[in-house]
C-alpha positions, -999 to 999 in steps of 0.1 A, spaced: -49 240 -47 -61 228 -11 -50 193 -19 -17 199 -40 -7 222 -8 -15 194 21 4 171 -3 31 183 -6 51 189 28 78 178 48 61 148 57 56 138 23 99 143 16 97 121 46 77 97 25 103 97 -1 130 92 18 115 61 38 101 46 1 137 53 -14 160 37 12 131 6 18 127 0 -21 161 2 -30 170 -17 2 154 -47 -7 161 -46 -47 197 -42 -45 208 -80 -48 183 -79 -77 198 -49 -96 238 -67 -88 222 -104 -100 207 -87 -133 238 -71 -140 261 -98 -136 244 -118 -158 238 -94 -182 197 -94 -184 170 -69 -183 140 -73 -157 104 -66 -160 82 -38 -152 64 -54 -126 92 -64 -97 75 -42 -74 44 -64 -73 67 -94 -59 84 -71 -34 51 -73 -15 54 -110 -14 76 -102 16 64 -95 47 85 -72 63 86 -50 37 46 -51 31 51 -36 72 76 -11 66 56 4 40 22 3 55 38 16 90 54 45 69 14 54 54 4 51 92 28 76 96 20 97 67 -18 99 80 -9 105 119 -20 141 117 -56 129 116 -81 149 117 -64 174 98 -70 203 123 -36 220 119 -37 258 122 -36 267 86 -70 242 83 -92 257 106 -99 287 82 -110 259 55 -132 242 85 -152 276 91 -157 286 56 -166 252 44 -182 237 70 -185 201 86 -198 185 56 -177 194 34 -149 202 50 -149 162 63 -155 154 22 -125 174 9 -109 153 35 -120 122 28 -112 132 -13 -77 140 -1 -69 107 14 -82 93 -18 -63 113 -38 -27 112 -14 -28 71 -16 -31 72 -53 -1 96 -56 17 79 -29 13 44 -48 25 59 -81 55 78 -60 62 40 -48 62 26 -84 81 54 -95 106 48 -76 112 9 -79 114 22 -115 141 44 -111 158 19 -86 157 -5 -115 166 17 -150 200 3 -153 184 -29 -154 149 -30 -165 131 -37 -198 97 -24 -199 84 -53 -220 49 -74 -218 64 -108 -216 81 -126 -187 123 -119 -183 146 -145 -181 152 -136 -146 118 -130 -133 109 -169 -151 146 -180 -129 135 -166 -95 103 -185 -98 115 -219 -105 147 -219 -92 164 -216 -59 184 -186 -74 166 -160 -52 185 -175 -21 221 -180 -36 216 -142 -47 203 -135 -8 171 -118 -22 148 -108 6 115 -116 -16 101 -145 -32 92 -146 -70 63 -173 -68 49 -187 -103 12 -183 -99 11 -148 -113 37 -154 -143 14 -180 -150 -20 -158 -147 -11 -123 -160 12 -105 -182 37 -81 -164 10 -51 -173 -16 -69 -162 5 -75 -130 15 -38 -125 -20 -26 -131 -34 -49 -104 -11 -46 -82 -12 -6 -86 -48 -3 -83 -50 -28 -50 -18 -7 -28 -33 27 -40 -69 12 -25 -49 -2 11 -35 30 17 -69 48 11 -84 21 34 -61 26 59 -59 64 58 -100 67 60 -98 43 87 -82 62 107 -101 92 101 -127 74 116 -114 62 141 -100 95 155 -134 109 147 -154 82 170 -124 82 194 -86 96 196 -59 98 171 -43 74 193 -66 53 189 -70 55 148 -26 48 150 -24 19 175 -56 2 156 -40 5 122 -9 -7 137 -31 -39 147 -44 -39 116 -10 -38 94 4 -64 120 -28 -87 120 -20 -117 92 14 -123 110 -6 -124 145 -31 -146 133 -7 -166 117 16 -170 147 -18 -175 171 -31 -201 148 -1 -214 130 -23 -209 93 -27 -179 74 -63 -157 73 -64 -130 46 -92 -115 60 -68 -78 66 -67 -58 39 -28 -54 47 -28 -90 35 -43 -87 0 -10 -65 -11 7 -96 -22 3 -114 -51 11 -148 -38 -22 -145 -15 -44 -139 -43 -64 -170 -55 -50 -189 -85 -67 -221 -96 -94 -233 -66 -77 -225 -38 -105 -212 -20 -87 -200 9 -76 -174 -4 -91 -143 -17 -98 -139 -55 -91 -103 -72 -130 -93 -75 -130 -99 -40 -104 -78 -29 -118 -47 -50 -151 -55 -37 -140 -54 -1 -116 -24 -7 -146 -7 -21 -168 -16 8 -146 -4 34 -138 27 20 -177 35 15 -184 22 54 -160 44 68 -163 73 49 -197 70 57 -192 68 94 -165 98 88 -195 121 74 -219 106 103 -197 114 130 -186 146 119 -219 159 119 -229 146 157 -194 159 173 -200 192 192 -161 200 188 -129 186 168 -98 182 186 -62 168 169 
């Protein structure tokens, strides 16, 4: 009841909204294309939007937004910090994030679906379109803000696709949520924003400092055209990016439980 109630709030509406306008922003020339030739699209369009950078930023600065009220110290959470205690007041926390960034990636897949319905054909075998994007320059005559690269119609099916994809945004947006916790609990909440501003921002600085691309950011797993395909060992393969999701939410949920115990006082 305690989760379902700090879920659902204004700033989760707020959530919508941004996810709405953003999703539906960028797969507008996709929806007019796929009607004007008269084709269905797959299931899995939402795993290409990612491809593109500035959406990958609007949506991770909209889940830095979403987890700016670290540490959770509003007024009607203080009676849950004195009945439960630091322990476990810090775990239901830290099982909250968890559970928010797995709801929040499902509202975000939701909602490319609904985008889509006039369009889409849930289906486990490549559209026409989706197979046209990737291997021909049709994404720019349609102005389509995203690139559909080949790799992954090449690799996986669309479920495959969606069920990746899925599972690695839900585990960024817990990564970056329990970051922050931490980092408010070690420091300030201005602190735990401005670094995971950094952090969502990194591949592009590094790639602009450097003029090549790192993937070590978790921010810069999102897209499928960064995983590895073939022997490109530059870039990250899929057991590695679980792996280091899972290791990064275990360190700083662990420093979130350490620190939470030392600290004489919380603040927000």
């Amino acid at each position: 009841m305690h989760i379902r109630k700090s879920f659902w709030n204004l700033r989760s509406v707020t959530m919508f909204i941004i996810f709405f306008f953003v999703t539906d922003m960028f797969l507008r020339p996709l929806r007019s294309y796929a009607q004007t030739v008269n084709e269905a699209t797959g299931p899995a369009m939402l795993a290409f939007l990612f491809c593109s950078n500035y959406f990958l930023k609007m949506i991770m600065l909209s889940i830095i937004y979403y987890y700016s009220n670290v540490p959770f110290m509003e007024k009607d959470r203080q009676y849950y910090f004195l009945r439960l205690g630091r322990t476990r007041f810090c775990l239901h926390n830290l099982f909250y994030i968890m559970a928010s960034g797995i709801i929040l990636s499902l509202l975000l897949w939701l909602i490319s679906f609904l985008d889509m319905a006039s369009c889409i054909k849930f289906q486990n075998t490549w559209s026409k379109i989706s197979r046209t994007l990737a291997l021909t320059d049709a994404g720019d005559r349609i102005l389509l803000h995203f690139s559909v690269p080949y790799q992954p119609l090449e690799n996986f099916t669309p479920l495959q696709l969606c069920l990746y994809s899925l599972s690695i945004t839900a585990l960024c947006f817990m990564t970056i949520g329990i970051m922050m916790y931490a980092l408010c609990l070690c420091f300030h909440k201005t602190v735990a924003v401005f670094t995971a501003g950094i952090v969502v921002m990194l591949p592009d600085i590094m790639k602009r400092a450097t003029m090549y691309p790192f993937y070590f950011s978790p921010v810069s797993w999102m897209g499928c055209d960064t995983w590895r395909y073939g022997y490109d060992v530059t870039k990250p393969d899929i057991a590695y990016i679980f792996v280091g999701y899972f290791f990064l939410i275990f360190l700083f949920g662990t420093i979130c439980i350490w620190r939470i115990r030392k600290t004489e006082y919380l603040f927000s």
